[in-house]
C-alpha positions as CSV (number, residue, x, y, z in Angstrom):
1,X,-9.8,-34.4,62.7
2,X,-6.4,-33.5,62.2
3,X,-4.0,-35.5,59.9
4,X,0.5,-35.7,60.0
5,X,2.7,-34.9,57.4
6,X,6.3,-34.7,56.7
7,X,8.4,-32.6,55.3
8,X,12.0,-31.8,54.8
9,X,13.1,-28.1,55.5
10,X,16.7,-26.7,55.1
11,X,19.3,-26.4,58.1
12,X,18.6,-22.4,57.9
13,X,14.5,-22.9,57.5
14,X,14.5,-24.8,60.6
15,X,17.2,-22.7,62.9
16,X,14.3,-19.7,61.9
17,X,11.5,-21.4,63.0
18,X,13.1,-23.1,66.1
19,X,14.2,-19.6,67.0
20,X,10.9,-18.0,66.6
21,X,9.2,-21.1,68.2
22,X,11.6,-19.7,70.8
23,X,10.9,-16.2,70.8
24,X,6.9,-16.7,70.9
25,X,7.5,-19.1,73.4
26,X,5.0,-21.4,71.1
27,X,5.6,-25.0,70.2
28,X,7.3,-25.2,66.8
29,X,4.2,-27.0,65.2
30,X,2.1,-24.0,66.2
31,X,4.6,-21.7,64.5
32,X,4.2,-23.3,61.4
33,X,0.2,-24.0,61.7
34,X,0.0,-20.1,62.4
35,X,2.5,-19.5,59.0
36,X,0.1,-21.9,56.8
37,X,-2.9,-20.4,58.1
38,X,-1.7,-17.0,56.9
39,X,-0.3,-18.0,53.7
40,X,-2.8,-20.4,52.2
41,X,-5.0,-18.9,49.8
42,X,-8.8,-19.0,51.0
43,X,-10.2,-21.9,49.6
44,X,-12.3,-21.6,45.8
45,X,-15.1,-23.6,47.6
46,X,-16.5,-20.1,49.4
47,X,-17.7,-19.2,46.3
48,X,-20.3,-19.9,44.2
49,X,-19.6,-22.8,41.7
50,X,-20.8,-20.5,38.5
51,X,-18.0,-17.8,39.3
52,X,-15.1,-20.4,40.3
53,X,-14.2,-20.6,36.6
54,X,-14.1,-16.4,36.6
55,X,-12.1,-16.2,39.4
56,X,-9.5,-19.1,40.1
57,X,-6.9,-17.3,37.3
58,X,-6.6,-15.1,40.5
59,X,-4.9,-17.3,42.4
60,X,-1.8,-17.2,39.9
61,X,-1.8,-13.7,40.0
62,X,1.3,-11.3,41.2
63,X,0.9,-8.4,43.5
64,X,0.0,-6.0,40.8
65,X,-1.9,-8.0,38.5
66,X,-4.3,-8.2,41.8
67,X,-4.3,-4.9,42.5
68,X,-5.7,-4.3,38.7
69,X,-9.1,-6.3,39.5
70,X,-10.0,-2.7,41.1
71,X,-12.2,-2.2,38.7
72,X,-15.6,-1.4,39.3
73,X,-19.1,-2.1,37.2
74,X,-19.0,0.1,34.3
75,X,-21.5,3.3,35.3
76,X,-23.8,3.2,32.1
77,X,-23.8,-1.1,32.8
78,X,-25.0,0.0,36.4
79,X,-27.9,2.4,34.9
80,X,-28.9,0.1,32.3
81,X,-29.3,-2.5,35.3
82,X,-30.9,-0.7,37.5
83,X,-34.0,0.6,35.0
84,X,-34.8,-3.3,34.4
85,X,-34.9,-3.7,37.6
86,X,-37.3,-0.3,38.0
87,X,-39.0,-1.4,34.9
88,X,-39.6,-5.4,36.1
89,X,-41.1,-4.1,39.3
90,X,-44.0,-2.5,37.6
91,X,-44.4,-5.0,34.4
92,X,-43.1,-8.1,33.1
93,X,-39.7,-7.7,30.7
94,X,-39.4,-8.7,27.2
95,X,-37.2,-12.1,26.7
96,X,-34.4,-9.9,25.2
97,X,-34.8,-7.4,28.7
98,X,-34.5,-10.5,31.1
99,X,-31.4,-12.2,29.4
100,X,-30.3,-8.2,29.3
101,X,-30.8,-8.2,33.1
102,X,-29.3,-11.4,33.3
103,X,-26.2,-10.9,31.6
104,X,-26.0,-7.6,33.7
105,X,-26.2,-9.4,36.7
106,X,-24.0,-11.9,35.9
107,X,-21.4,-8.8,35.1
108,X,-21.8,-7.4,38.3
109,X,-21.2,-10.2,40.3
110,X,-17.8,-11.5,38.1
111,X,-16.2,-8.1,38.9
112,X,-17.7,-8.2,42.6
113,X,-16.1,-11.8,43.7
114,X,-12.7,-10.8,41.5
115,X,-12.4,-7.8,43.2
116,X,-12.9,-9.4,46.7
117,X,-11.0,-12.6,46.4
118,X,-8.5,-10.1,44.8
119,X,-8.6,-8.2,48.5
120,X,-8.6,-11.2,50.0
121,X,-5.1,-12.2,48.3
122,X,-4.0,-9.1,48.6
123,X,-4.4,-8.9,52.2
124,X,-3.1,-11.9,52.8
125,X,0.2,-11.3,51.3
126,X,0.8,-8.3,53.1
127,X,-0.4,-5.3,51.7
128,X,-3.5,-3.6,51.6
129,X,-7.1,-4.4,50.7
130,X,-8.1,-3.1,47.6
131,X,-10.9,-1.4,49.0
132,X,-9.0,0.3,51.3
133,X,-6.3,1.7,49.3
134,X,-9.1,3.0,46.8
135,X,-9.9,5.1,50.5
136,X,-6.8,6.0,50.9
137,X,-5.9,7.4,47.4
138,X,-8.9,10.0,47.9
């Protein structure tokens, strides 16, 4: 379903999109379809309701504030992690050792969806995935 809306552009705003409407030899509706489609931010909705909270201060966020949710899972947070999960393979943890793993977990997937919705914005302003200028640096 599709819905109308109207807006008022300036005289200049509208010469550029009639001439690149032009130039594409597209319709000017398409034109500015294609611009939104490229400029909105990706909707909160993709991610899990229990990180929205963590990561929707993203979306207010300039170039290089993004670009600082590189980080990565702290190593000895990683290790700790991965001997609960070593450990609850072969018994059952201790309360303290689950809400440990828990916490951990929880950790690990804050600074996962920040760092991809922070791509994500990245990429759509422009400039390069975080991921991929962490390649490129090497």
């Amino acid at each position: 379903m599709s819905k109308s809306l109207t807006i008022h552009i300036s005289d200049t705003l509208y010469q550029q999109l009639i001439k690149a409407a032009s130039l594409f030899h597209q319709p000017a509706e398409t034109i500015i379809l294609d611009s939104l489609n490229h400029t909105l931010p990706p909707l909160l909705e993709e991610i899990p309701e229990a990180y929205q909270y963590d990561v929707f201060p993203l979306l207010a966020m300039n170039d290089d504030e993004l670009r600082n949710e590189s980080q990565t899972f702290p190593l000895e947070h990683w290790q700790e992690y991965e001997q609960l999960l070593e450990r609850k393979k072969i018994a059952l943890l201790t309360r303290d050792e689950e809400r440990t793993l828990d916490r951990l977990r929880r950790e690990a997937d804050i600074v996962t969806f920040r760092r991809s919705y922070a791509s994500v914005l990245l990429k759509r302003r422009g400039h390069l995935p975080i991921l991929q200028v962490a390649e490129n640096e090497r």
